[in-house]
Biotite code that builds the C-alpha atoms (Angstrom):
import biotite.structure as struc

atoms = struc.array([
    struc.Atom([0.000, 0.000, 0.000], chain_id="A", res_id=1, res_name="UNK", atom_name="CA", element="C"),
    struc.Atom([2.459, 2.736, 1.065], chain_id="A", res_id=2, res_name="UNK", atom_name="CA", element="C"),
    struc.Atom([4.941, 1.742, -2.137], chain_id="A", res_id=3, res_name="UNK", atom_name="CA", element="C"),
    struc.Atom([1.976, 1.943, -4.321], chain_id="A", res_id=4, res_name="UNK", atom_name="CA", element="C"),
    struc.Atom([0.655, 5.082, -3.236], chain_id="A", res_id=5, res_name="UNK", atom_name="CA", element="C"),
    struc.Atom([4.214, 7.240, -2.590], chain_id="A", res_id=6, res_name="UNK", atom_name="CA", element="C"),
    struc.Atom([5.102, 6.070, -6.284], chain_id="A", res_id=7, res_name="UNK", atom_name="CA", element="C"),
    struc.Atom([1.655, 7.285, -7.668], chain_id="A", res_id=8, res_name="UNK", atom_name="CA", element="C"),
    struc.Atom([2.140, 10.483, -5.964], chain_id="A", res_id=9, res_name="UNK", atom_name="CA", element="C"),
    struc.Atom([5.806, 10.672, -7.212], chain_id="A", res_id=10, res_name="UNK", atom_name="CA", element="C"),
    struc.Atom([4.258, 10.214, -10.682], chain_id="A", res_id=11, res_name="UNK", atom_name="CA", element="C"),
    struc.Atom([1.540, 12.627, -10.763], chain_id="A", res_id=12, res_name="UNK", atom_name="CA", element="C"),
    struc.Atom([3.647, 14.799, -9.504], chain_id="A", res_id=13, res_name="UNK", atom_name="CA", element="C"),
    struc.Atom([5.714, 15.268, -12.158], chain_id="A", res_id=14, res_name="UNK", atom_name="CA", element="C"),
    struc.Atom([3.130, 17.289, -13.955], chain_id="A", res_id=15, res_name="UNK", atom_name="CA", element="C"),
    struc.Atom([1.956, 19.148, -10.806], chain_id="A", res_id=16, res_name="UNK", atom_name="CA", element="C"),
    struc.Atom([3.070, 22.319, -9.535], chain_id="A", res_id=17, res_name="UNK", atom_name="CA", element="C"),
    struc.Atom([4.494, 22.713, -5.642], chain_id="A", res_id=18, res_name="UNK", atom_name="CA", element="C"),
    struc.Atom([1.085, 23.832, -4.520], chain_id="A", res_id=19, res_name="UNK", atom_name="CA", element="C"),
    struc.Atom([-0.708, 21.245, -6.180], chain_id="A", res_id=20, res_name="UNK", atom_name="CA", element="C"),
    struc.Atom([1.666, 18.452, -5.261], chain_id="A", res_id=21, res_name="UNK", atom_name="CA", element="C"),
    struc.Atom([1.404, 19.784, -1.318], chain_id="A", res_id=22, res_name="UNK", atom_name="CA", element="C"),
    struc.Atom([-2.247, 19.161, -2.039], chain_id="A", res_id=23, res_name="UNK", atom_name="CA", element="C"),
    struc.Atom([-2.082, 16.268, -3.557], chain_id="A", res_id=24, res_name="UNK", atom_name="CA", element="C"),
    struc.Atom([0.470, 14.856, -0.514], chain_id="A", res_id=25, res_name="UNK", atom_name="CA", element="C"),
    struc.Atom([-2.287, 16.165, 2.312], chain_id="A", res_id=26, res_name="UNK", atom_name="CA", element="C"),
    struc.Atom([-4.982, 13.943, 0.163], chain_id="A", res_id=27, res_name="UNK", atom_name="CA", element="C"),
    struc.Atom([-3.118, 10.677, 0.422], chain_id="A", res_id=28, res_name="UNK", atom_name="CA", element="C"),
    struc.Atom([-1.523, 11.183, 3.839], chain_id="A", res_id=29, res_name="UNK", atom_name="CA", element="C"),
    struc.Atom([-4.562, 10.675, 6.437], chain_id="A", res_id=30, res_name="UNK", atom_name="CA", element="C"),
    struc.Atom([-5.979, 7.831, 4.139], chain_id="A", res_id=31, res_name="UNK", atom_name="CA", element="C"),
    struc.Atom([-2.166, 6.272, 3.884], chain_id="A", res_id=32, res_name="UNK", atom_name="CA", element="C"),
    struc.Atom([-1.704, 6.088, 7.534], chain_id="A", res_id=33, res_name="UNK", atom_name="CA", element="C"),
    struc.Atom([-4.783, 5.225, 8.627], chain_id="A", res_id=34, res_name="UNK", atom_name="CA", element="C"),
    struc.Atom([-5.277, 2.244, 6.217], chain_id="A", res_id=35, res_name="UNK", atom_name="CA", element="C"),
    struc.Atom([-2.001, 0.890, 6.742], chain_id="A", res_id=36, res_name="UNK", atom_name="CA", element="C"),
    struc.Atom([-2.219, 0.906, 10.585], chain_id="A", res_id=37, res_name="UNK", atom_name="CA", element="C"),
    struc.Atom([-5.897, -0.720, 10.804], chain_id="A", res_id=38, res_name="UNK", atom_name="CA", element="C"),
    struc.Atom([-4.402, -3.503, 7.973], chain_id="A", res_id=39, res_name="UNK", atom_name="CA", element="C"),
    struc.Atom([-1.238, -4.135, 10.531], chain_id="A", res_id=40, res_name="UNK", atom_name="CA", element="C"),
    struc.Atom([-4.102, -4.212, 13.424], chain_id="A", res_id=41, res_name="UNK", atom_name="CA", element="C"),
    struc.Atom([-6.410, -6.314, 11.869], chain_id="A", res_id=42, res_name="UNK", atom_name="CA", element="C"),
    struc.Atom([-4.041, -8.801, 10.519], chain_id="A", res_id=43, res_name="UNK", atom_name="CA", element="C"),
    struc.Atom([-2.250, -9.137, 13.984], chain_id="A", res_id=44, res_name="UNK", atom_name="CA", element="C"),
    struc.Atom([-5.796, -8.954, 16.008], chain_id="A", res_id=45, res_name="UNK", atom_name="CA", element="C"),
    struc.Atom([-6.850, -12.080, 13.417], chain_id="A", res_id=46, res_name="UNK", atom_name="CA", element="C"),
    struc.Atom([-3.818, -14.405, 13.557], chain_id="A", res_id=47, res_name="UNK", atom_name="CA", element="C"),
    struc.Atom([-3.343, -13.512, 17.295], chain_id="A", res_id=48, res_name="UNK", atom_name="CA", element="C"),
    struc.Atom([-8.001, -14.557, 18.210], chain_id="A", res_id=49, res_name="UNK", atom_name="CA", element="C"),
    struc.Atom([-9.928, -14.287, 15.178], chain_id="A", res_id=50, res_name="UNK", atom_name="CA", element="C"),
    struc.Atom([-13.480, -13.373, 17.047], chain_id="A", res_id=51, res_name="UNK", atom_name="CA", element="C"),
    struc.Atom([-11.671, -9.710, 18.446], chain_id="A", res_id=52, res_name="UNK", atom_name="CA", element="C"),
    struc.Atom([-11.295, -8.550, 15.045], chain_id="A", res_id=53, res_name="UNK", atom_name="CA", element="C"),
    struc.Atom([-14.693, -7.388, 14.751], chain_id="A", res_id=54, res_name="UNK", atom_name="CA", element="C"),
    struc.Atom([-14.277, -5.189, 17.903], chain_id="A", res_id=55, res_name="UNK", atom_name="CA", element="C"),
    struc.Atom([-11.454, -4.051, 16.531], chain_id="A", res_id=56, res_name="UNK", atom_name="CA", element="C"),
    struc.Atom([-12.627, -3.030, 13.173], chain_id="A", res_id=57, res_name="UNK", atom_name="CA", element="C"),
    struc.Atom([-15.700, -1.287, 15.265], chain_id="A", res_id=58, res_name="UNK", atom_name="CA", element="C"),
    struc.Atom([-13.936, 0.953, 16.963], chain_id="A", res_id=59, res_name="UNK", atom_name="CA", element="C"),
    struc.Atom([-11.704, 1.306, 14.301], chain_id="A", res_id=60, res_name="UNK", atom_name="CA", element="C"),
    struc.Atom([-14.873, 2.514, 12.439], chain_id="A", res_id=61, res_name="UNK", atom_name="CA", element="C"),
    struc.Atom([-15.605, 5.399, 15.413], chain_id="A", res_id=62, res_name="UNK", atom_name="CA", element="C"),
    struc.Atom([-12.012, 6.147, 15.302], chain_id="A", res_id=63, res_name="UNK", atom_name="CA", element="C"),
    struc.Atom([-11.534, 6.913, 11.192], chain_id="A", res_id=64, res_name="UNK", atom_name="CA", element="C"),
    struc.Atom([-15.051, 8.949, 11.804], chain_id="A", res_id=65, res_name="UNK", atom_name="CA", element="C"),
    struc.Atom([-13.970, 11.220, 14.242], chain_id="A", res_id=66, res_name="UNK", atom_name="CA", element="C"),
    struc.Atom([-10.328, 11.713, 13.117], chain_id="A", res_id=67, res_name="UNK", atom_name="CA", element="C"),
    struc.Atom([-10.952, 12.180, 9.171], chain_id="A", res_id=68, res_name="UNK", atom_name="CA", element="C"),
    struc.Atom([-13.339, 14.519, 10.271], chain_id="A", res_id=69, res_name="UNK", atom_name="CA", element="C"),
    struc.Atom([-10.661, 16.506, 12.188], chain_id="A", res_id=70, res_name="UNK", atom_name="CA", element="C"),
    struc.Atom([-8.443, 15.846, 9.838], chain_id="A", res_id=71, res_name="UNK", atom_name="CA", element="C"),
    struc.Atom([-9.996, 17.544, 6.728], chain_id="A", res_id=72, res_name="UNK", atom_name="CA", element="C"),
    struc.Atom([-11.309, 20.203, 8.786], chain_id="A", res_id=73, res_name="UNK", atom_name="CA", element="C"),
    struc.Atom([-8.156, 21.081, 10.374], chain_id="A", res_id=74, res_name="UNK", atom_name="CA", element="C"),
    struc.Atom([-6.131, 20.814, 6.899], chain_id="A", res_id=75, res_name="UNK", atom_name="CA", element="C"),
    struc.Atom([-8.625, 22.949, 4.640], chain_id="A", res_id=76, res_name="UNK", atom_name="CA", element="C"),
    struc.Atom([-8.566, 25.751, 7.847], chain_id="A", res_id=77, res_name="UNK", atom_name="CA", element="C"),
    struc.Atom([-5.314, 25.969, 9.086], chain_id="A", res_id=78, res_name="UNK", atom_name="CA", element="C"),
    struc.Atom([-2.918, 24.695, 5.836], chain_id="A", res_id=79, res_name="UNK", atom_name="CA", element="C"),
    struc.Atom([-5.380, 26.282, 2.925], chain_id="A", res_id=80, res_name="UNK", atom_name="CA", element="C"),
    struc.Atom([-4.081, 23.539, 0.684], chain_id="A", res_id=81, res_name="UNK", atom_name="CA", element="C"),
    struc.Atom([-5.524, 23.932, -3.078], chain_id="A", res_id=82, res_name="UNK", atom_name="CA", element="C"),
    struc.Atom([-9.359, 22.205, -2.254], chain_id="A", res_id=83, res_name="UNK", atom_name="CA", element="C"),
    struc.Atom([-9.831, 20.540, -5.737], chain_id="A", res_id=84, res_name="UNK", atom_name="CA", element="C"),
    struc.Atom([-6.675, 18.793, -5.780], chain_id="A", res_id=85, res_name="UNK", atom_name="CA", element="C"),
    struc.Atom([-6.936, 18.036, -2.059], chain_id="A", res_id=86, res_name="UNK", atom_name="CA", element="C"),
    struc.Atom([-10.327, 16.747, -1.996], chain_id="A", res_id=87, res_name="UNK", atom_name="CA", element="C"),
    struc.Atom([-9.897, 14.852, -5.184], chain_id="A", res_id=88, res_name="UNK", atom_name="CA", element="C"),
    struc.Atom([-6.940, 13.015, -3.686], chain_id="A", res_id=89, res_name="UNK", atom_name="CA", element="C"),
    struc.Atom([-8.112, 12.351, -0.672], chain_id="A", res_id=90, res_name="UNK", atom_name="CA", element="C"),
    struc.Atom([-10.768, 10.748, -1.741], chain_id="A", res_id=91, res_name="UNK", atom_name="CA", element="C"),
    struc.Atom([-9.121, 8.685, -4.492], chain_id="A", res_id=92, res_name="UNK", atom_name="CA", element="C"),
    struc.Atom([-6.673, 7.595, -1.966], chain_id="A", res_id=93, res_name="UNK", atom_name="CA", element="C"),
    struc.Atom([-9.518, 6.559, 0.906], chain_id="A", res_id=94, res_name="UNK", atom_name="CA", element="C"),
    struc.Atom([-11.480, 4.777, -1.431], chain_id="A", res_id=95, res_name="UNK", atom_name="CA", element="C"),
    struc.Atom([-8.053, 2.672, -3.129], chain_id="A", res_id=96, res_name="UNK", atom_name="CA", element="C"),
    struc.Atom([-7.028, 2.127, -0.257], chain_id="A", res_id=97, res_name="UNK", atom_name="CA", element="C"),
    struc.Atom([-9.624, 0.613, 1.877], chain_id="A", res_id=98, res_name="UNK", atom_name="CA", element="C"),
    struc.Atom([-10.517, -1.588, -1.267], chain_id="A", res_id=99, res_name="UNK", atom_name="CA", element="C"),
    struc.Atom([-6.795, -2.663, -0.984], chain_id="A", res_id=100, res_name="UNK", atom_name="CA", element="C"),
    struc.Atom([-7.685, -3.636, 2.593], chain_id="A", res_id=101, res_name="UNK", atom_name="CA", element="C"),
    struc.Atom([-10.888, -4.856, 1.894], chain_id="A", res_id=102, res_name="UNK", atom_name="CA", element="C"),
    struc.Atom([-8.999, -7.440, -0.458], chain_id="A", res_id=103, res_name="UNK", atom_name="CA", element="C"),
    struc.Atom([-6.256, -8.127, 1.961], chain_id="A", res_id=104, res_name="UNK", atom_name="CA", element="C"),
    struc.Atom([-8.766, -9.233, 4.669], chain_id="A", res_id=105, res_name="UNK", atom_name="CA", element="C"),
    struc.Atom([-10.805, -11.395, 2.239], chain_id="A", res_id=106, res_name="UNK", atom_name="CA", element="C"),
    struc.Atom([-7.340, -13.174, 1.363], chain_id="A", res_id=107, res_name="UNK", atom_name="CA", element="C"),
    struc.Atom([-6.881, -13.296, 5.090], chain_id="A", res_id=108, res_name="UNK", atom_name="CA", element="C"),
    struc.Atom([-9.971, -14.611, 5.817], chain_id="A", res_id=109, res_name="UNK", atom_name="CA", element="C"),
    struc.Atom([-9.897, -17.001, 3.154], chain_id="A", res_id=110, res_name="UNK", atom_name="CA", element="C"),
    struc.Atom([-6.409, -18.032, 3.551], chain_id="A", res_id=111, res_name="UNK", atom_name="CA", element="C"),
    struc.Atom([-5.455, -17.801, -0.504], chain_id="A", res_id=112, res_name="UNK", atom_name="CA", element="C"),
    struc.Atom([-2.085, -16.035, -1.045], chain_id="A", res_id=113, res_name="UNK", atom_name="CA", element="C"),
    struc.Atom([-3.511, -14.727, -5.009], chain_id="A", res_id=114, res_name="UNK", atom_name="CA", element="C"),
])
């Protein structure tokens, strides 16, 4: 996930300007972080006693609400990035990723390496 997602941004921005890339960074961030932490959870909670990962992903649910929440807020008030590019990214990055983890806990639960 985080190889995938710093090389994208590494590629799109070679057409972007500073601002833009800043932007664009700020989008994938939160969404980076956040995905690849609850992925390292969940797959440690599941190997470790399957029936806690639903608690887990639960409050891990409350958790991503509240802090995305603060986190856009706070970065479209107090570091003004460029909104389009921002809010475009950050949205394209949330949705990638948690399909990538969506995929990695179906392979988990499952047990197929494909």
């Amino acid at each position: 996930m985080v190889i995938a997602s710093v090389a994208a941004w590494l590629t799109v921005g070679l057409w972007l300007d500073d601002r833009t890339k800043v932007a664009v960074l700020l989008g994938m961030g939160a969404p980076l972080v956040v995905a690849t932490g609850t992925w390292l959870l969940a797959e440690r909670t599941y190997r470790r006693d399957p029936q806690a990962l639903t608690s887990l992903m639960i409050a891990g649910f409350l958790f991503k609400l509240v802090f995305f929440g603060l986190y856009v807020t706070a970065t479209m008030t107090l570091v003004s990035p460029s909104p389009v590019p921002f809010v475009v990214s950050f949205v394209g990055y949330f949705v990638a990723l948690y399909l990538t983890e969506a995929l990695l806990l179906r392979r988990l639960f499952t047990g197929t390496r494909a």
